[in-house]
DOGUVO-649085 format. One record per residue: z, x negated, y of N, C-alpha, C, CB in turn; residue in three letters. Coordinates in steps of 0.02 Angstrom, whole numbers, padded with zeros to 5 digits, always signed. Glycine has a CB too. Layout:
! residues N
ZXYZXYZXYZXYALA/...
END
This chain:
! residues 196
+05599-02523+03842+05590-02594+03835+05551-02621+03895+05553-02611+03769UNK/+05563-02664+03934+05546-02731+03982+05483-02743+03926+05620-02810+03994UNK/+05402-02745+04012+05359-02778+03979+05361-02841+03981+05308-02762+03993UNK/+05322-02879+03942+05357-02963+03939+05300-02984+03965+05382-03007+03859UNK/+05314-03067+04008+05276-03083+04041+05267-03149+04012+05291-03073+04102UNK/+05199-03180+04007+05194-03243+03985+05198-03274+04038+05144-03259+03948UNK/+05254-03324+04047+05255-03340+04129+05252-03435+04111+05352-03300+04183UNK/+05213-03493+04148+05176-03533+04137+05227-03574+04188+05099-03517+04145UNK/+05239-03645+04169+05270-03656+04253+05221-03732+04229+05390-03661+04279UNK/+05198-03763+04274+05155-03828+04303+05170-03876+04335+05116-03818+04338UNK/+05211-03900+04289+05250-03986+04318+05201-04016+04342+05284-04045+04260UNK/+05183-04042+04434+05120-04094+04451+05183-04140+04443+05065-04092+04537UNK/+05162-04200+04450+05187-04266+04437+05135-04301+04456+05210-04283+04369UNK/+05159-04332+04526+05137-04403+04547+05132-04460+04504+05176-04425+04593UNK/+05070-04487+04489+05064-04553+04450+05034-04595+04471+05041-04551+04396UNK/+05026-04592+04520+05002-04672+04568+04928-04654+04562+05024-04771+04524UNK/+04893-04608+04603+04844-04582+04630+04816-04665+04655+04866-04517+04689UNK/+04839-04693+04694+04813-04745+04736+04827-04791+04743+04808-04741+04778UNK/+04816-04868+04757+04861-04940+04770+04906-04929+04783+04849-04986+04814UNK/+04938-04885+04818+05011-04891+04856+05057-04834+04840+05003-04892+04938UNK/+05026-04805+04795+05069-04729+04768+05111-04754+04725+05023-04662+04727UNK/+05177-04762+04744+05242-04743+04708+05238-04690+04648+05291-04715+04760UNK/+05276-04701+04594+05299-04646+04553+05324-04591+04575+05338-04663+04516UNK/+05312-04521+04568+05356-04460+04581+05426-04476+04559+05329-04395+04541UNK/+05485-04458+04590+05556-04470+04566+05555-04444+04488+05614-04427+04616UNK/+05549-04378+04460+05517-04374+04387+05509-04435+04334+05448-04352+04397UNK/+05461-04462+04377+05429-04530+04318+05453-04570+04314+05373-04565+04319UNK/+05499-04579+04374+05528-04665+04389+05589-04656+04346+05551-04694+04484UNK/+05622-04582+04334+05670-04570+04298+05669-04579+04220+05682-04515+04315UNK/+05606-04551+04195+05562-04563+04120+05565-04626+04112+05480-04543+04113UNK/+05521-04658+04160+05525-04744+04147+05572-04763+04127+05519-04789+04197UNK/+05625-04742+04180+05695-04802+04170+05726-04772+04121+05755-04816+04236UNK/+05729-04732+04089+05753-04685+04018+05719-04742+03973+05713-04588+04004UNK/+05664-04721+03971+05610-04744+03936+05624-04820+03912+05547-04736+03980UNK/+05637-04867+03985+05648-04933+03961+05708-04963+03940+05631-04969+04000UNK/+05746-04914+03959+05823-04936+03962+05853-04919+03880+05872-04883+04032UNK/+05814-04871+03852+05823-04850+03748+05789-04907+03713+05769-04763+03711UNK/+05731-04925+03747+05689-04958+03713+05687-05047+03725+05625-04922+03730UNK/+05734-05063+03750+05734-05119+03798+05784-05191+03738+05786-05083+03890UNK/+05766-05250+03726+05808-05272+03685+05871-05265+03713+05795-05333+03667UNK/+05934-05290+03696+06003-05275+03699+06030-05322+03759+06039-05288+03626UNK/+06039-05311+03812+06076-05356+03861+06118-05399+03841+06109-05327+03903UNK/+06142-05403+03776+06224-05481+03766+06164-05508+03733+06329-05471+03699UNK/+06105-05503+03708+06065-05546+03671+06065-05528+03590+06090-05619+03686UNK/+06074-05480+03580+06079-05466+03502+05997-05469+03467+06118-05380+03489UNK/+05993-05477+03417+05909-05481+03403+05861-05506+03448+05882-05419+03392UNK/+05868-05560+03489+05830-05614+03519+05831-05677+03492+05847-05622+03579UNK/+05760-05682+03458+05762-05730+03409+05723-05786+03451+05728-05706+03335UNK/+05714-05794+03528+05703-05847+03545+05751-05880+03575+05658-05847+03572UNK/+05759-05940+03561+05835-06000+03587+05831-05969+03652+05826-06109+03591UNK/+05769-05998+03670+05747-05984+03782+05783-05929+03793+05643-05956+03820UNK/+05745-05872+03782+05797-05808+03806+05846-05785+03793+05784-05762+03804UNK/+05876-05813+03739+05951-05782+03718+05978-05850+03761+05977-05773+03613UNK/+05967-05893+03769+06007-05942+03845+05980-05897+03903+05972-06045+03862UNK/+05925-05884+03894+05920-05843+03978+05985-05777+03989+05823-05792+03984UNK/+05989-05753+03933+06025-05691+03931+06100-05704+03913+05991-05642+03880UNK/+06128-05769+03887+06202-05775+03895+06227-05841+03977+06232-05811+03800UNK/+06180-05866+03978+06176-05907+04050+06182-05872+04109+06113-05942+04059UNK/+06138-05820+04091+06127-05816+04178+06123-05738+04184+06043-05860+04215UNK/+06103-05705+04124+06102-05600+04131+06183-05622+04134+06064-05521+04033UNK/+06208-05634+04091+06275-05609+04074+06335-05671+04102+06276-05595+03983UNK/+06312-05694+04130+06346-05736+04182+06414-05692+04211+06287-05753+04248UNK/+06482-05741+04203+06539-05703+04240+06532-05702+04320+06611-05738+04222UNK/+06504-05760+04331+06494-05764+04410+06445-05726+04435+06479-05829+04435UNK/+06397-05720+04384+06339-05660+04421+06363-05612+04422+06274-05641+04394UNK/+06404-05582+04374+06433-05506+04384+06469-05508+04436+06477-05476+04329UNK/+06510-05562+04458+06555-05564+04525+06508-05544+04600+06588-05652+04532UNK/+06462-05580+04601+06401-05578+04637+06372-05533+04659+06364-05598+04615UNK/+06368-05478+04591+06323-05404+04597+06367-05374+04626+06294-05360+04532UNK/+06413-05361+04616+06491-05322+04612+06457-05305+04702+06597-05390+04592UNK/+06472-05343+04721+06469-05371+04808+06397-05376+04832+06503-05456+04820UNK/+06329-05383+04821+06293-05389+04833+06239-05350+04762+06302-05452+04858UNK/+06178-05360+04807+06117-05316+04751+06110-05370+04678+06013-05309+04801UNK/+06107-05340+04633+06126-05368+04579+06053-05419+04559+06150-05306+04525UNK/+06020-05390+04576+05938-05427+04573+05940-05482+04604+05875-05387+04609UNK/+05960-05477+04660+05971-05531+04734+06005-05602+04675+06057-05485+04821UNK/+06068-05568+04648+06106-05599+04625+06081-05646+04566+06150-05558+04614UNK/+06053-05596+04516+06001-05626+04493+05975-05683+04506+05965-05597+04497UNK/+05920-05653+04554+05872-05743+04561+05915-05795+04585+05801-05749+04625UNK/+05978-05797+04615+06021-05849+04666+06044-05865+04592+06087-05819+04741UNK/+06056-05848+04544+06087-05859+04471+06050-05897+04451+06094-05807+04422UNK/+06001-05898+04469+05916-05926+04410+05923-05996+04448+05803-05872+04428UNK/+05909-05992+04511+05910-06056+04554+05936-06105+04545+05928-06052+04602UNK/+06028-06074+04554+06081-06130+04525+06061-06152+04450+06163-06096+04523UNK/+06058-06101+04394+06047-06136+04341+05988-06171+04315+06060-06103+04305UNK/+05931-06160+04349+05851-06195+04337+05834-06265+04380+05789-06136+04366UNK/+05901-06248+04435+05889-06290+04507+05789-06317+04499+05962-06384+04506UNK/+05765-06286+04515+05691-06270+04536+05682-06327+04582+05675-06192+04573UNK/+05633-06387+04591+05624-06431+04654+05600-06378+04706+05567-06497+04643UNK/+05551-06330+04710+05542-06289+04798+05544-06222+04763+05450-06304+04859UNK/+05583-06191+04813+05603-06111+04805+05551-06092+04866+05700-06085+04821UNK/+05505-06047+04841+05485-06004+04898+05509-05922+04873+05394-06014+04912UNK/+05544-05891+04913+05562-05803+04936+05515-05790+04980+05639-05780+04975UNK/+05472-05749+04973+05428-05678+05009+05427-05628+05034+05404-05653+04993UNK/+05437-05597+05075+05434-05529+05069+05361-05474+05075+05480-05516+05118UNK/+05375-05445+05030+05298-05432+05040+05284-05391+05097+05266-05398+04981UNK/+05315-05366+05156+05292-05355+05186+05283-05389+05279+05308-05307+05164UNK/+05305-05462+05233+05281-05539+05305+05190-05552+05301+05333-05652+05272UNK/+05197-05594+05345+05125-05615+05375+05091-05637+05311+05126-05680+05436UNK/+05051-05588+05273+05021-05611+05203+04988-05701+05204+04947-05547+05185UNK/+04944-05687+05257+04904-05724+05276+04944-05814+05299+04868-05677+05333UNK/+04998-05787+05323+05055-05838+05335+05087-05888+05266+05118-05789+05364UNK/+05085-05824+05234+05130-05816+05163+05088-05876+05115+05125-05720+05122UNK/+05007-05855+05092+04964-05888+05058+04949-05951+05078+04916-05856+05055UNK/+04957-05965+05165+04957-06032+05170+04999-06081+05146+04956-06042+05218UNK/+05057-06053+05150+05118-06097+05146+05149-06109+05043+05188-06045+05206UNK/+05096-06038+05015+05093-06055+04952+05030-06122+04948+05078-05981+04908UNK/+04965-06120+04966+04914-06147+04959+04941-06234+04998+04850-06095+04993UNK/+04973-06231+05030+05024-06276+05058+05061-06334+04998+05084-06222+05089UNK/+05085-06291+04976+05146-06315+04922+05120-06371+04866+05175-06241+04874UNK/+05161-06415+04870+05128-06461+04805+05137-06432+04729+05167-06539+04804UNK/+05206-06410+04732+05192-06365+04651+05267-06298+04673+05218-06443+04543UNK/+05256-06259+04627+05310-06205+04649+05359-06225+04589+05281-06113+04649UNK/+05415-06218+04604+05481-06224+04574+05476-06146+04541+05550-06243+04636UNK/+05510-06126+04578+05523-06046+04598+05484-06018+04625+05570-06028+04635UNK/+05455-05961+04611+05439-05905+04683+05444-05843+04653+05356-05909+04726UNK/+05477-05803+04714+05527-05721+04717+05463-05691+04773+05643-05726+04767UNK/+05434-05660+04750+05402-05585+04780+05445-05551+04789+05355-05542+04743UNK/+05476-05525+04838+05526-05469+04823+05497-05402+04876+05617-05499+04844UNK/+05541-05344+04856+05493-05292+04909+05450-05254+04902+05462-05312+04946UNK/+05404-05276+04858+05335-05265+04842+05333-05219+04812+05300-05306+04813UNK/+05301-05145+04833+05260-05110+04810+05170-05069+04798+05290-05093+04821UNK/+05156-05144+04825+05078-05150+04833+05045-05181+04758+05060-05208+04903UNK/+05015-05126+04716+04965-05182+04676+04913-05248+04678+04932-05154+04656UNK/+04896-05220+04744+04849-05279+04749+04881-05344+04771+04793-05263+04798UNK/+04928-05349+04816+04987-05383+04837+04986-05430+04796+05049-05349+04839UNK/+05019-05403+04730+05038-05412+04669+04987-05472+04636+05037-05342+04635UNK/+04942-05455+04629+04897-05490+04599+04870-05542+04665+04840-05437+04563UNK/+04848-05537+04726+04841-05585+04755+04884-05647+04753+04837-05565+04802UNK/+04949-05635+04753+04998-05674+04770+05014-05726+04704+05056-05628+04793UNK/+05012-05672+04646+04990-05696+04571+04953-05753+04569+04949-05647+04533UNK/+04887-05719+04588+04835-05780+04588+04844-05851+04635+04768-05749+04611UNK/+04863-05866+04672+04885-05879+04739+04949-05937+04688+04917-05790+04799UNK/+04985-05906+04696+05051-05952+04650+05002-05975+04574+05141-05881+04621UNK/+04960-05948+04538+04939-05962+04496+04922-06046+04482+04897-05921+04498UNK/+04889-06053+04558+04853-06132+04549+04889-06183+04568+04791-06145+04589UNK/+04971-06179+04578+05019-06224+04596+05079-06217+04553+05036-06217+04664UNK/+05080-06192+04488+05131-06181+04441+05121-06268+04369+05107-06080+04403UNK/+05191-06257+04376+05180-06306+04307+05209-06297+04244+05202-06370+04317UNK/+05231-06338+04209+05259-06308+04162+05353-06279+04158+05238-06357+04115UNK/+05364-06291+04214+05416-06286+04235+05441-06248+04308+05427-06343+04230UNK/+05394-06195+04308+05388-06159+04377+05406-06081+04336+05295-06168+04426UNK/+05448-06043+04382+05454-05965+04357+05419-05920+04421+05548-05938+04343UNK/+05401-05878+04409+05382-05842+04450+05420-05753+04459+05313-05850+04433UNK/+05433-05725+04492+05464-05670+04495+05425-05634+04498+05503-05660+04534UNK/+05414-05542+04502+05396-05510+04531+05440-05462+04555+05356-05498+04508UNK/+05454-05424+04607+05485-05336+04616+05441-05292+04597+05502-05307+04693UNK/+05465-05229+04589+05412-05197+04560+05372-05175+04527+05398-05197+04563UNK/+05364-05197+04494+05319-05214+04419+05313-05150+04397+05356-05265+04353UNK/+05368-05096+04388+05348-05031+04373+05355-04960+04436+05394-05019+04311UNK/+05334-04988+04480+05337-04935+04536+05284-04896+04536+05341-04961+04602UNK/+05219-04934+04504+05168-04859+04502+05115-04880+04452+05124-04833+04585UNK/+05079-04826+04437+05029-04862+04388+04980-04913+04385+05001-04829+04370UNK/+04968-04927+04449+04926-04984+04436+04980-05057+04463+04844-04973+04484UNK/+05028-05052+04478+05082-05093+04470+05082-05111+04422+05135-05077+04481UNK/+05103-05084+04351+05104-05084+04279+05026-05116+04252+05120-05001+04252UNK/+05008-05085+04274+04938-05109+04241+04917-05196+04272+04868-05043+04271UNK/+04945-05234+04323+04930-05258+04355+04992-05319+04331+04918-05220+04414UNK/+05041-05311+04312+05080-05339+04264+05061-05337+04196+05137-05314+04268UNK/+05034-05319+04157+04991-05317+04107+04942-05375+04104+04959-05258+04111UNK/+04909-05376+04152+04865-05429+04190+04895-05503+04171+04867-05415+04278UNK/+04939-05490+04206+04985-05553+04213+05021-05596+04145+05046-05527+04257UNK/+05055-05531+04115+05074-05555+04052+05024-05577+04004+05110-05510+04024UNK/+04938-05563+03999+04921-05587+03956+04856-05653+03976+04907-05529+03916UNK/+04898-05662+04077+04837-05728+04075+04861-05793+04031+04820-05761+04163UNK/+04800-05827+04006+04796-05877+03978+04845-05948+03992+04734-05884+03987UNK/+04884-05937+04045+04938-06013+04075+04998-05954+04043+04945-06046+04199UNK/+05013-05907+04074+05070-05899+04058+05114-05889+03990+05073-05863+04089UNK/+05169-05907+03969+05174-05941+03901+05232-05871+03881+05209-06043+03900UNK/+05270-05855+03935+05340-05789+03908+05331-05756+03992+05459-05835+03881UNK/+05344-05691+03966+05375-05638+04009+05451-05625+03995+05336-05571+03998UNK/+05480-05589+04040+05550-05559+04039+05542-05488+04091+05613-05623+04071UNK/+05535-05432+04059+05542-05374+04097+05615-05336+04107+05498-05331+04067UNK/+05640-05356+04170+05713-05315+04199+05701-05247+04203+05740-05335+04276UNK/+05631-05205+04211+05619-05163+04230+05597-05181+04318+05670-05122+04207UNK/+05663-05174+04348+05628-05198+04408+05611-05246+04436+05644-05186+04441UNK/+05610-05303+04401+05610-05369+04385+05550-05390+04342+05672-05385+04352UNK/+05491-05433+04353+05447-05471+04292+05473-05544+04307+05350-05464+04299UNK/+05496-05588+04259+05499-05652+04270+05439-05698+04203+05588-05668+04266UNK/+05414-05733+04240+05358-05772+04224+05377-05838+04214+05308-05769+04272UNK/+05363-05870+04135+05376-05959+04126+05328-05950+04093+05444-06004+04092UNK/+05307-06030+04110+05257-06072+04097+05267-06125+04050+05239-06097+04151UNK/+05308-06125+04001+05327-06193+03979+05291-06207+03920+05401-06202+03966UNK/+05281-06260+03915+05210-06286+03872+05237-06295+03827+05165-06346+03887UNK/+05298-06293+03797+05346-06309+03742+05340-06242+03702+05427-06328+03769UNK/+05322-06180+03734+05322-06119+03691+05241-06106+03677+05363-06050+03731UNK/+05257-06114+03583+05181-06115+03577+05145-06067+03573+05161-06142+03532UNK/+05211-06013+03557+05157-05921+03554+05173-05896+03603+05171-05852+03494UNK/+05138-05844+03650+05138-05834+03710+05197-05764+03673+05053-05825+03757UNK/+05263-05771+03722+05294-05715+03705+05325-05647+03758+05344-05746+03671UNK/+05340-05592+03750+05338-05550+03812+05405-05520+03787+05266-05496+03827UNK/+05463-05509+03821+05520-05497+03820+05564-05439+03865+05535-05552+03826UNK/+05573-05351+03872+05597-05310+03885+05682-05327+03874+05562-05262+03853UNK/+05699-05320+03928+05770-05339+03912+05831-05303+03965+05773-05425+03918UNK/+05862-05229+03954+05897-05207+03967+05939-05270+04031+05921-05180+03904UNK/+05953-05234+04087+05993-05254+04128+06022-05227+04189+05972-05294+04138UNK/
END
């Protein structure tokens, strides 16, 4: 008989050690498992708010947005979807890795934000500056985007943040997507996972 060996194996897994640490490929895979079982139903089934079950037969499930993605990044497609159907008075797009400093003026600039798309972004702190930043020019009729939102742990944690400050009224989590409304018409603040 073969002596037997108790043999041990030691999954490390990257979990966002630092501001800028990405998920190990591992986790980002868990996640998107993770959100994609647990996520309400993309045609809108059991969405018992009017708002998002129009968000989700308007504009997720849009024939022209699917035409859109088909051909281009489906996210991209996304927000150009949101635009046409919200038509927003000022669109500001970001990238998070332009002239920050450029970036905050031209938010601090702005008389109120329609729209604004962070896109890019895998910086927490980013995240929350830019947050705050768009924070004091939103109305009740302004959305805010994020990228990112689950790229690392304090990404997540930093969207957390977000979903439970005191203005903001609904979330919508794409996964790689946070979308942010403000509308003063929704009286319980609501947070919404939604397969896409």
């Amino acid at each position: 008989m073969w002596p037997t060996k108790n043999i041990n194996f030691l999954l490390t897994l990257n979990v966002g050690k630092e501001n800028n640490m990405s998920y190990s490929l591992p986790i980002r895979l868990y996640k998107y498992f993770n959100y994609y079982f647990n996520a309400s139903n993309g045609k809108g089934h059991g969405v018992h708010s009017p708002f998002v079950f129009n968000f989700i037969s308007s504009i997720l499930n849009n024939k022209e947005l699917s035409e859109e993605a088909a051909s281009a990044n489906k996210y991209h497609a996304l927000v150009n979807r949101m635009i046409a159907f919200y038509k927003p008075a000022a669109v500001m797009e970001i990238e998070a890795s332009s002239n920050q400093v450029h970036a905050l003026k031209e938010i601090d600039g702005a008389e109120a934000i329609g729209l604004f798309y962070l896109k890019q972004n895998k910086n927490a702190a980013d995240l929350m500056i830019y947050f705050n930043a768009a924070i004091k020019k939103v109305n009740t009729q302004s959305i805010l985007i994020f990228d990112g939102i689950h790229e690392s742990k304090e990404m997540e944690a930093n969207w957390e943040k977000i979903k439970i400050h005191y203005e903001v009224k609904l979330t919508i989590d794409l996964y790689k997507l946070g979308i942010v409304f403000f509308r003063q018409e929704q009286l319980e603040k609501e947070n919404f996972t939604i397969r896409f």
